[in-house]
N, C-alpha and C positions, 0 to 999 in steps of 0.2 A: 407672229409665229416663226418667220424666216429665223428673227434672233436666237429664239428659246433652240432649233434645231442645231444652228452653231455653235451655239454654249454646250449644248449637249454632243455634241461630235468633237469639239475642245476637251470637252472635259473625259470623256472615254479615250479618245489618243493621247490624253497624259496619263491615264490611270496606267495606257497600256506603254506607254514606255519609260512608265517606271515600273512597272514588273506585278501589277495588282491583278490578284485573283478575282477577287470579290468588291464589289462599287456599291454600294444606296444611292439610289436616285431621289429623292423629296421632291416627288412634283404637285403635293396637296390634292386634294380630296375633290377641288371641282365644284364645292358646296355654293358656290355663288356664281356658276355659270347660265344658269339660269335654264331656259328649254335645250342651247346647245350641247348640257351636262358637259363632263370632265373634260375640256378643250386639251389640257396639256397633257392628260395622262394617256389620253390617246394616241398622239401626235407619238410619244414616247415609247410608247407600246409597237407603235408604226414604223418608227426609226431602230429600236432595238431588234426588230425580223429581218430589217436590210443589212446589218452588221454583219459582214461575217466571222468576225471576232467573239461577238457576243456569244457564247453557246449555250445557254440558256437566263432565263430571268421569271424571276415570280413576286407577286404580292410579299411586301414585308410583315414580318411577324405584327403583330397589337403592338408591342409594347418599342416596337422600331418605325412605324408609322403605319401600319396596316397597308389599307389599299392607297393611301395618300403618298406611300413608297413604294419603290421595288427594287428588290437585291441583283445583283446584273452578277451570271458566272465568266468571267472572259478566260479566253486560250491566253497561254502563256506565251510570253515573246519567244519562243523556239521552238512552237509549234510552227503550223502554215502561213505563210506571209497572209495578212488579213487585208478584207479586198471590201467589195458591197458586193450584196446577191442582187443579184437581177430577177 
């Protein structure tokens, strides 16, 4: 899990300086986690509320991976320097 959270904080600080509004996250559906359901989508969902960059995020459309994705809105680089919520 350490890893997945790195790569996911890697990859939202390069979206965000290069200047992206909108990100797809593909973290699968969870189909095979078995009684601990969707490990990663959680962990993501968890990490995406501490960003303060993030400003909001929701389930991807069907046809963009449903709930097995989720579209990330980030503040733009000239908004407020972006920090983590506490």
């Amino acid at each position: 899990m350490p890893q997945a959270r790195a790569a996911l904080a890697a990859f939202l600080a390069e979206a965000i300086g290069q200047g992206c509004r909108v990100v797809r996250i593909v973290h699968g559906k969870g189909l095979r986690s078995g009684t601990r359901g969707p490990v990663l989508r959680a962990m993501v969902n968890d990490s995406l509320r501490r960003i303060c960059a993030v400003l909001a995020f929701a389930s991807a459309r069907e046809v963009d991976g449903g709930t097995g994705a989720c579209l990330v809105l980030l503040e733009s680089r000239h908004g407020p320097p972006a920090g983590n919520r506490r």
